[in-house]
N, C-alpha and C positions, 0 to 999 in steps of 0.2 A: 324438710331438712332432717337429716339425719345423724345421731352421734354414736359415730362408731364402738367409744370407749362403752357407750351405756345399755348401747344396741337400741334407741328411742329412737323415735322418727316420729316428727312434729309435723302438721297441716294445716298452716295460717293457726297458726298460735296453740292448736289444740293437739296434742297425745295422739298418737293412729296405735290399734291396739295391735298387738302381733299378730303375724297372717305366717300361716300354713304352709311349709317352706315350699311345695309348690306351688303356691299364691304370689303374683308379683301385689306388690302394691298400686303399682299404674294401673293392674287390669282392674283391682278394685275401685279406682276412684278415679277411672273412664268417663266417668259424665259428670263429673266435675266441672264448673265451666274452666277454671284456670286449667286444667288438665288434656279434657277435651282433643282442642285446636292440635296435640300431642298425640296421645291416640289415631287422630285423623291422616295425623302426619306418617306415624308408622304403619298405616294399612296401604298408603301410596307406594309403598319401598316393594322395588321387584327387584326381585334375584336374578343374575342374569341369566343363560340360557348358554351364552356362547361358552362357559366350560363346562359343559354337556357335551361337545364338540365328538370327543374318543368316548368317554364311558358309556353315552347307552344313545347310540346314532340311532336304533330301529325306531326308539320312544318319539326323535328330536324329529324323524323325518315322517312320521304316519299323518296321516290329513284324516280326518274322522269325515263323513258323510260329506264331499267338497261340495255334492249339491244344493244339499240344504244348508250349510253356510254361504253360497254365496245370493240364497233366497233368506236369509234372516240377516246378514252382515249385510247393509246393503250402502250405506256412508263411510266416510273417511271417519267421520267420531265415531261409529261403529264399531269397527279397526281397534283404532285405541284403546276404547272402553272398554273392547271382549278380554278376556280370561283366555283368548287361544294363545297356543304356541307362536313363539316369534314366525317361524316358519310358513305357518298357518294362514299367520298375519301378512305377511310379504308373500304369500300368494293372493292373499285378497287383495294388496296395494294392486298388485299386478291388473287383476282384474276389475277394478272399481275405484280406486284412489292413484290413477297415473302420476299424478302430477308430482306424487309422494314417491311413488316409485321410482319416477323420472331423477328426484331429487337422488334415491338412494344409488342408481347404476352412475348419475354424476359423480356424486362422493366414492364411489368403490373405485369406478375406473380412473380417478384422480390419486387415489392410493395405491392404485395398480394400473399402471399406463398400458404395460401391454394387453389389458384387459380390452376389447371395445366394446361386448355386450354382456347381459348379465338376463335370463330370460329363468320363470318360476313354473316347471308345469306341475303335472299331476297324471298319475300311472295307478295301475294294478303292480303291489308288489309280488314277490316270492310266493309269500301265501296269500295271495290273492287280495292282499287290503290294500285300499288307497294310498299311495306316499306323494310326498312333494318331491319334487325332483328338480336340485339347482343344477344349470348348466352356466357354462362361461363359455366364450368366443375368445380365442388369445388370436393377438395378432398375428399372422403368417401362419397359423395351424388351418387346416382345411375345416375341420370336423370340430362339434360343441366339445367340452369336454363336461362329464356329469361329474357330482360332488363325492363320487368313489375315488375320483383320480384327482380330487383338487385338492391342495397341502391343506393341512390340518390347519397353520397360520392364516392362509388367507378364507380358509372357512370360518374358523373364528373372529375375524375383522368381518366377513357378511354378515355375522350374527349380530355382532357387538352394533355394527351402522342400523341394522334392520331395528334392531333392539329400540335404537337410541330417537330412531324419525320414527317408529309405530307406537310408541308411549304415550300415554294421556299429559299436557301440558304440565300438570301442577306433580307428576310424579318423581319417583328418587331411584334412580340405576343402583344396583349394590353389586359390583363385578368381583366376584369372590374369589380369589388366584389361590 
């Protein structure tokens, strides 16, 4: 508890002494049990990814070594659990968690009818590094089209779905507008 007027801040009954104004209080008394369960709660929270969409596309779309991720990623909790880019992750659904993947070209081409396919590869870019490369099948176009020519809105609604089915169960989206 804390009182504004006195600048105190009490912790089950007792005084917390002033902390370092770059010192939160929470980080100090992190292992708290009461506190704890809180802490735990805020390392779950991911920032989202889908407005990265325009500011820095080279960052959003690189795949770091795809072969040796898809030799250490090798489950759907896998998936989840890594620390890779959304992007990342939805090319691993592609190749290793279908069903998840399945799940996400249902849900996308549900938001986008004239969508009917939704496929994740992976290339040599510009300067020669690996990228993920989203393509989409629109209905009555002959040819895929890749994520240079897809609206920035329905890029970010791929991100935001991928986002949303490749997260660890117990985690918290923070979609930052």
């Amino acid at each position: 508890e804390r009182d504004l007027k006195t600048d105190r801040t009490d912790f089950r009954g007792r005084e917390m002494p002033k902390l370092p104004s770059e010192q939160s209080l929470l980080a100090t008394l992190k292992e708290e049990d009461a506190v704890k369960p809180v802490t735990d709660a805020l390392q779950r929270i991911v920032l989202s990814q889908g407005s990265q969409v325009v500011s820095s596309e080279r960052y959003l779309f690189a795949i770091y070594r795809p072969a040796r991720l898809l030799k250490t990623v090798t489950t759907a909790d896998d998936i989840r659990r890594s620390s890779l880019r959304v992007l990342e992750k939805l090319y691993l659904a592609q190749q290793i968690d279908t069903e998840t993947f399945g799940r996400f070209k249902e849900q996308f081409t549900a938001v986008f009818p004239d969508i009917e396919n939704v496929k994740i590869d992976q290339r040599l870019g510009a300067e020669e590094e690996p990228v993920v490369v989203v393509s989409i099948k629109e209905r009555g176009v002959e040819n895929w089209i890749e994520h240079e020519n897809i609206s920035s809105g329905m890029l970010r609604t791929l991100l935001h779905l991928s986002e949303i089915l490749l997260l660890p169960d117990d985690s918290i989206l923070l979609i930052d507008e």
